[in-house]
Steps between C-alpha positions, in 0.01 A plus 500: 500500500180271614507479880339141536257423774604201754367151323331248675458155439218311657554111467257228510397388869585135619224292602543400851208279509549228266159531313521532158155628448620830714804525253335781295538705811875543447417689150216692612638641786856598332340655220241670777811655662642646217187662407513639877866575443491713232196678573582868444801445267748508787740243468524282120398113522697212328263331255336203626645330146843578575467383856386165362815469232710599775399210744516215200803642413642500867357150624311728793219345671244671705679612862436736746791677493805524315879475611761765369626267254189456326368900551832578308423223221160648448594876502721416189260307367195771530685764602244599778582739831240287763388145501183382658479139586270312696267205630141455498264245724173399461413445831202283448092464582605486896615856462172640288767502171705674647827612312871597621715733325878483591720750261873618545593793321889513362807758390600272208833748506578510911354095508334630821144445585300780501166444665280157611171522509207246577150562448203346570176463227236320335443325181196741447671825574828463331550819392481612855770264605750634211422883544584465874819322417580723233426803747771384711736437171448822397619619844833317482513621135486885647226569210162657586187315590254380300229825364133413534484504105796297439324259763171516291765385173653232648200363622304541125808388361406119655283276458139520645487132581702255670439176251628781229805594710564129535477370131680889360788430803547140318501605182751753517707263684471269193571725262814620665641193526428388090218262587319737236196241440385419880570912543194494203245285644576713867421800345258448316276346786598818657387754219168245533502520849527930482460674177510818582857476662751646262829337612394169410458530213817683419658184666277292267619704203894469560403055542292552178826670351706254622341218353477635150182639517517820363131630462408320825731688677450860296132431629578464865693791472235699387282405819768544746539876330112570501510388845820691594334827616518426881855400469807712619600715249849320457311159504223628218768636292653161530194318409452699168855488406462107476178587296609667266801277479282218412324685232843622359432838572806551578501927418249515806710240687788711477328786631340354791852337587651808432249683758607228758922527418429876557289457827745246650868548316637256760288259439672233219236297414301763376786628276503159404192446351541861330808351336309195382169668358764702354654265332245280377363859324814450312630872639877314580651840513236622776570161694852570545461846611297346780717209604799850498258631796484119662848534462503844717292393811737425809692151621305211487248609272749607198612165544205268481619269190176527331609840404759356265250227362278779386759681367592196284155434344545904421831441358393183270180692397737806333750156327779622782596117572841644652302746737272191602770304550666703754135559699477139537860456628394767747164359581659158562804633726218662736263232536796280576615728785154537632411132490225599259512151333169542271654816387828341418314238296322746343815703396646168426202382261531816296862459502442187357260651210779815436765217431281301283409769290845687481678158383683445873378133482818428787364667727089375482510183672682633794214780559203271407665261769520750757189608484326172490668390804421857685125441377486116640673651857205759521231183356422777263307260258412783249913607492572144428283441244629852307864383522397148345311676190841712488724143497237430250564781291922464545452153363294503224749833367763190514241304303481231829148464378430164772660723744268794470199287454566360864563849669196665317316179673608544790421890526162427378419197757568792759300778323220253442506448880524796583174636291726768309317520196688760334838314607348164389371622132896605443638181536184303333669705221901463561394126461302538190855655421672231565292220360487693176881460514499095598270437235153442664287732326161358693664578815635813423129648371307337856743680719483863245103420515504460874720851507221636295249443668666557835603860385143577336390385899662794697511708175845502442497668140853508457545139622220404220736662240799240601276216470339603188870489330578169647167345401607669108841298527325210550231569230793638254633189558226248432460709128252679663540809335200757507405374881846571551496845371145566672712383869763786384313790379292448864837504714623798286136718562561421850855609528441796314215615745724431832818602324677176566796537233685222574245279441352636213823461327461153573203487359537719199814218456284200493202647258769593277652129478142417471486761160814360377353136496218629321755619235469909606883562556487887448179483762724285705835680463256855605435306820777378571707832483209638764598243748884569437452843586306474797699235672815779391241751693500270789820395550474093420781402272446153536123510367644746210736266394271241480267685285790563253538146528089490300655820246745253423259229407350754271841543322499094454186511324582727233834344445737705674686263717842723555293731688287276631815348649626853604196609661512106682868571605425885677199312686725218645741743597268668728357164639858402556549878696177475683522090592129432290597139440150483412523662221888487384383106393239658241750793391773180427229316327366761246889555411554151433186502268647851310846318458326181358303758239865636395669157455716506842407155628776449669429817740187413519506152579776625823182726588228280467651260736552755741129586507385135499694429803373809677189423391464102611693619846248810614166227328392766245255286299482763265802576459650192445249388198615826320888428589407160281365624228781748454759200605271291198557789248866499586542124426303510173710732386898397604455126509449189220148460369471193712564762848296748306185199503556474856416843578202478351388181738651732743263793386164280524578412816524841608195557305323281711602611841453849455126402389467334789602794669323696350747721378346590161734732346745271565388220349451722182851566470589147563254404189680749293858376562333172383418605159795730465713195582328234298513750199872560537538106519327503173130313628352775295113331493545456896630793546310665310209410652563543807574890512221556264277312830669724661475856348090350447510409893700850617235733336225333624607538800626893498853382481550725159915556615523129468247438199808713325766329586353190394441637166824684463645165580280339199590766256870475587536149392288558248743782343826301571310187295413750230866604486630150537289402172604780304885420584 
């Protein structure tokens, strides 16, 4: 059984005297104490980051000292022993800059104060103010005094300059607070200011990190470790952890956190950060066994609700959704009886994911809602903005297509305020999505452009893989077959090298449809069985279903429309299961078009107007031009020769919208319903000609799939004239 050292939390000072410029003081000296505090490993220190959450999440200002209301809010919150709380004063030029220190140390678990100390000090000898008050903190503590070489560490462990403490003192405070771009520009006038001092540019790595800048902050890293030596030996072992976290070293990661777990068992956040390197090496089995010894350190740290969220991103990692589920249940019961609101909207958010993905659409809004509301309370910007994308995403799964468009927008305005370029790249490409799907195929390719070449900024490979397939939708779409293929095969090299299966099913699905156009359907059906089996490997049974949805397709080609219909029918029952409205609409629409091949217009026709309602209501462009054609082909067939000339002033003015959209293959099919139509009304020389424009214009352009049909459709009513003569 771990026998846990007493915690101490050292909160930020209050500025007694009104000038902002001094407000820098309130960091630098907290963080100084701590430093003092923990000077010999005696007693374990609450993260300045959690001390930050906790006070957003609490409403607590800067005071003095704390009543026993609030010291028993905060040790549920943090879980911490001792509080130290305080005031500051810049006494001014009168007094030769002089400083005073008031501090009251407190039993968060008696509510009684413990010790209140003033000292006296100046601007240029700092660090002798806070090592006299933490001598007499240490006192009331009943730990040691401070060695002459832990002196020597604490005092290396600062800065050598005061303009250096100033602008490192506000950018921390920035950066704990989510104003991640002004925490930048602090630190890196500080790095300018002192090069050689290796905690600022860890700081400047984690803001680098932050914003989306992943080789910017890998190299910061690397300084702050090559200028780690003088460091404690918990603090340098800290520093290189985060290094080799940013160069996803994660075997060495786990070692060095591993060194720290084993040095300090009581302390969580280092078991933490074991669990996570663990994880993100993909050893799920080995992050569980550590989040079991989380689990077996005493009341409050067993307890500490982030616990449970790691144990989730373990669980969904091994495809144990029920496991997951219960962790965030757990997670979310303990932040709420701690008061731990960003916690709670965390466990909410993923909550919110877990039902999306597990078909529990009930029960999405009412998470998403919490936790938006928990993030605006906190005027956690960055928490906002992540539940709007996840609105986004619950929308456009309902095909709400306006809907999404405006919470993607909104997410984005905040990201793009915010300077989070890797945050900001996403939703340039959930709104290329989304454009794709309202028919504004210019749009659609700026915003997957601008995702490009945000990703290729903070080299973001696997983020250039997403865009890649979204820019080969768009190409695919505009006939643009070989640039579309080139877009694919890229994405797919990329998500091979990282490992990314989801998303090189995704791809492997879209080069495919690509090969089909081209006429390659045993090349496309090869493809299209690798993407079925991954997204099987991985769990998605939505994204399965829909590539069954393109294996059906196949089946349509080669005249098979009873399976094609069967295959439609298994897809829509999994949309229906899983709430993918987005893609029930297309499973409904390709069985309509199978039951029009086998004669059953009536069926069809109930099906077709099905889709073309769902399709005008959620603003699919694309969508609802193929819904006509198949509507068109429907009424050429079941109605009076009159109706059936209707369609086909129906079917050129589909013809000419989707060329104005752009939509290439579509307007193919619409020009071979044409002269399938006008051959079947017996304007053989019209009709004639125009598929044989047709199959001429498809294989010029690549489209050899459709250069067949247009000739199968010429030699068909050829044979049926040659029969009709010989009768």
């Amino acid at each position: 059984m771990v026998s846990p050292r007493r915690s101490v939390a050292v909160l930020s000072f209050k500025n007694l005297s009104g000038d902002t410029q001094e407000a820098w003081l309130s960091t630098a000296l907290s963080d100084w104490l701590t430093t003092e505090l923990t000077a010999g490993e005696q007693v374990r220190a609450i993260p300045a980051e959690s001390i930050a959450r906790m006070k957003m999440e609490l409403s607590l200002p800067d005071m003095e000292s704390l009543g026993r209301d609030s010291l028993k809010r905060i040790r549920k919150n943090l879980g911490t022993d001792y509080l130290v709380s305080g005031s500051y004063a810049a006494l001014g030029a009168k007094s030769q800059g002089q400083i005073r220190l008031d501090l009251h140390l407190q039993d968060t678990r008696s509510g009684e104060t413990v010790a209140a100390i003033s000292e006296l000090g100046t601007e240029a000898r700092l660090l002798d103010l806070v090592s006299r008050a933490g001598e007499h903190l240490r006192e009331k503590l009943g730990i040691r005094a401070v060695t002459r070489e832990e002196a020597a560490e604490v005092a290396i462990a600062l800065p050598s300059n005061s303009q250096t403490t100033k602008l490192f003192s506000e950018g921390l405070a920035k950066l704990r607070v989510f104003d991640t771009l002004a925490a930048r520009d602090l630190l890196l006038r500080a790095v300018a200011a002192e090069p050689e001092y290796a905690l600022s540019h860890a700081a400047l790595a984690s803001a680098w990190e932050q914003l989306g800048y992943d080789e910017k902050a890998q190299a910061e890293a690397k300084k702050a470790f090559d200028l780690s030596s003088s460091l404690s030996r918990a603090e340098r072992l800290l520093v290189e952890g985060r290094y080799r976290e940013t160069s996803r070293n994660w075997g060495k990661a786990i070692e060095i956190y591993h060194a720290l777990f084993d040095f300090f068992p009581d302390n969580l956040d280092y078991g933490l950060a074991l669990t996570n390197s663990e994880l993100m090496s993909n050893k799920w089995q080995d992050a569980l066994a550590t989040i079991d010894a989380l689990r077996a350190l005493p009341a409050p740290l067993r307890d500490d609700p982030r616990i449970d969220l790691a144990e989730n991103d373990a669980a969904r990692s091994l495809g144990d959704m029920r496991r997951a589920e219960a962790a965030l249940a757990r997670a979310a019961e303990k932040a709420q009886a701690a008061g731990a609101s960003l916690l709670l909207a965390k466990a909410r958010r993923e909550q919110a994911w877990l039902f999306e993905n597990s078909g529990k659409q009930a029960e999405v809004e009412g998470a998403i809602r919490e936790a938006k509301q928990l993030y605006v309370v906190a005027n956690d910007r960055l928490g906002v903005a992540a539940t709007a994308t996840l609105e986004a995403i619950a929308l456009k799964r309902q095909a709400d297509y306006l809907g999404a468009r405006k919470k993607y927008e909104e997410s984005l305005d905040i990201y793009r305020e915010s300077g989070n370029k890797m945050s900001l790249s996403n939703e340039y490409n959930n709104l290329g999505d989304i454009l794709f799907y309202l028919g504004d195929l210019e749009g659609a390719r700026k915003n997957f452009q601008a995702a490009l070449a945000t990703y290729g900024e903070i080299g973001d490979q696997n983020g250039v893989a997403l865009a890649q397939i979204g820019l080969g939708d768009i190409l695919l779409a505009r006939g643009k077959h070989s640039e579309a293929k080139e877009m694919y095969e890229s994405s797919l090299d990329i998500c091979h090298q990282l490992g990314s299966r989801g998303r090189q099913a995704v791809a492997l699905d879209g080069a495919a449809t690509a090969q089909r156009m081209e006429g390659d359907a045993e090349g496309a059906r090869k493809r299209y069985k690798q993407a079925i089996s991954i997204f099987e490997e991985v769990g998605d049974k939505s994204e399965e279903a829909h590539v069954r949805l393109h294996l059906a397709e196949i089946l349509l080609d080669e005249g098979k429309a009873a399976e094609a219909e069967s295959l439609a029918r298994q897809s829509a029952d999994v949309f229906l299961e899983t709430r993918a409205e987005q893609y029930l609409v297309e499973a409904h629409l390709l069985e309509s078009t199978a039951l029009t091949a086998q004669g059953q217009n009536a069926e069809a026709r109930k099906r077709i107007e099905q889709v073309t309602k769902a399709a005008t209501d959620s603003h699919n462009r694309r969508l609802e031009l193929k819904a006509a054609i198949t509507s068109a082909r429907i009424q050429a067939v079941s109605a009076s020769p009159a109706e059936a000339a209707e369609s086909v002033k129906r079917l050129r003015k589909i013809m000419s919208d989707a060329g104005e959209a752009s939509f290439v293959d579509v307007l193919l099919d619409a020009r071979l319903a044409v002269g399938e139509i006008e051959l079947s009304l017996g304007n053989r020389t019209e009709g004639r000609a125009h598929l044989e424009a047709l199959e001429k214009d498809a294989k010029n352009g690549g489209f050899q799939l459709m250069a067949r049909k247009a000739a199968a459709a010429l030699e068909s009513k050829q044979e049926h004239t040659a029969l009709r003569v010989q009768n």
